[in-house]
C-alpha positions, 0 to 999 in steps of 0.5 A: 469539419471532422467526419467523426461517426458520419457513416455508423448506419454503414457499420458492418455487423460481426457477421458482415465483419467477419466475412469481409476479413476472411474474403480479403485475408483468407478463410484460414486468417480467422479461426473463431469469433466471440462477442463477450461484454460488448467487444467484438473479438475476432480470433486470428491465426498467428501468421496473419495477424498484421494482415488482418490489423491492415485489412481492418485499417485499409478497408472502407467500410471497416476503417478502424484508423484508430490503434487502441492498445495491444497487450499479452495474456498468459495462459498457463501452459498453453502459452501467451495470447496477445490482443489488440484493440483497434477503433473506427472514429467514423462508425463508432466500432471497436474490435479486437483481434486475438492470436496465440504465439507460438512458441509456448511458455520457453520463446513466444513470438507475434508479428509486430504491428508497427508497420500497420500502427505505430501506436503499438510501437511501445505497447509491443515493448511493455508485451515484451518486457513484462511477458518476454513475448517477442516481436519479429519485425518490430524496430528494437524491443530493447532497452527495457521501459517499465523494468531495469536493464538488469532484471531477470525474468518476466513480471507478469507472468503466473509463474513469476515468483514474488521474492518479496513474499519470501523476504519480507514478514507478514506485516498484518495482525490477526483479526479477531474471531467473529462469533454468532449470537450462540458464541460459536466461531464463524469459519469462512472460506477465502473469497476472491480479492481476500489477502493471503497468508499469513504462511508458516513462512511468514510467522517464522520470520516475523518472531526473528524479526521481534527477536532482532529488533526489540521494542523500545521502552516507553518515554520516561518520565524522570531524569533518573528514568533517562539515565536508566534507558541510556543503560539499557540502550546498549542491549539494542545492538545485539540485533545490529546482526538482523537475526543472530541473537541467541533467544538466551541473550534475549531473555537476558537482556529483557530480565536485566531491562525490567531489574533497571526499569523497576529500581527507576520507577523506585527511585521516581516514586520516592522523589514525586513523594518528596516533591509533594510533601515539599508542596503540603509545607508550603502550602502550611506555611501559607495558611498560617501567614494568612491566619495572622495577617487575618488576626492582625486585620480584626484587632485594628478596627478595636483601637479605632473604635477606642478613639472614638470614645474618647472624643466627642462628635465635633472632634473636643475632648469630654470633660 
């Protein structure tokens, strides 16, 4: 049977806790405490980092046996801080341990914590592979797991610069402006989690976009209309380039499009027209058979009634 939460009346406080570690780690090896949304977070001085991870292993009373994970923060010019979490399967605590790395922003280093868990093994490679904090004493940080071999930089940095801000248009549209009931416009200030932009580079690159690849037109709906497009078609590859069209080519090119697309819808008119007074003779010619074959069907009943006349009720002829 699994002891699991058998001794959580024996859990020690934060307090007790943090008496404990520094008794068996020094009173240096812990420099502050906090206890911030439900985690008991002990802040520890670099170069005891994994002396207090063994501590809390080790101890009895304390047994966090369990590695939750470890990752890095960045914090700004200050440099990187890295936190591990660890658990007690048998007293239900959770803590966190919290040191700074030295080395500021240009070679941050933490004492790696494989030897005390293994379970931080590939969290310490993620640390360094999206914050470039390096690990003494870790078995091999590389090959780089969530980035290729050839990435350059750090992604999780604040300072890391997203290209694809740069190399890509602004893909929203502008929303309309929300009035009041007097019909003024409702200026709001950006809340957190509100999207960005669009910048000036964005609107920039999004009209060259529009001038690189104009739209295509509609659908047509006649042969002639088809033939007409397939003309025109030619005036898409000025922008095989992706930005060298000359706003001058372009206005051309779209007057000559709306010359050609005008003559088409011309010359589909006048043929729906032909094609509809061909259906109004048709239907003439349609009308008047049915007129006649109506006459026909009234003159007939008068040639029997005729004969009738002429022969009596049993079928002999009248004097």
């Amino acid at each position: 049977m699994s002891d699991v939460l058998a001794r959580r009346d024996q859990a020690l406080t934060p307090e007790e806790t943090t008496e404990l570690v520094r008794a068996k780690a020094g009173d240096d090896a812990v420099v502050g405490t906090t206890v911030e949304y439900g985690t008991f977070t002990l802040h520890v001085a670099s170069e005891h980092f994994a002396e207090v991870a063994r501590v809390c292993r080790d101890e009895r009373v304390l047994a966090y046996d369990f590695f939750d994970c470890l990752f890095g923060i960045d914090a700004r010019d200050e440099g990187f801080d890295v936190v591990a979490i660890l658990y007690s399967t048998s007293t239900g605590n959770r803590v966190a341990l919290r040191t700074r790395a030295p080395g500021g922003r240009e070679a941050p280093t933490c004492p790696s914590l494989t030897d005390v868990y293994r379970g931080a093994n590939w969290h310490e490679r993620e640390a360094w592979d999206m914050f470039g904090i390096e690990f003494p004493g870790h078995p091999s940080l590389e090959p780089r797991i969530l980035t290729i071999e050839t990435f350059e930089g750090w992604p999780l940095r604040k300072d890391f610069p997203l290209a694809s801000r740069v190399a890509k248009p602004w893909p929203g549209v502008k929303e309309p402006a929300e009035l009041d009931e007097d019909g003024n416009v409702i200026e709001r200030q950006p809340q957190l989690g509100d999207a960005p932009g669009p910048y000036e580079l964005d609107k920039a690159m999004a009209e060259q976009a529009k001038l690189a690849n104009p739209q295509p037109l509609a659908e047509p709906a006649t042969p002639e209309g088809a033939q007409a497009e397939e003309a025109l078609g030619t005036g898409a590859e000025l922008a095989s380039d992706s930005g060298a069209v000359l706003a001058g080519d372009t206005e051309q090119v779209q007057e000559d499009r709306e010359g050609d697309t005008s003559d088409a819808k011309v010359r589909a008119e006048e043929k729906r027209k032909a094609a509809a007074e061909a259906r109004a003779r048709k239907a003439a010619e349609r009308a008047a058979e049915a007129e006649q074959d109506a006459a026909g069907d009234e003159a007939a009943p008068g040639d029997d009634a005729t004969g009738d006349d002429a022969t009596g009720d049993d079928g002999e002829e009248r004097a």
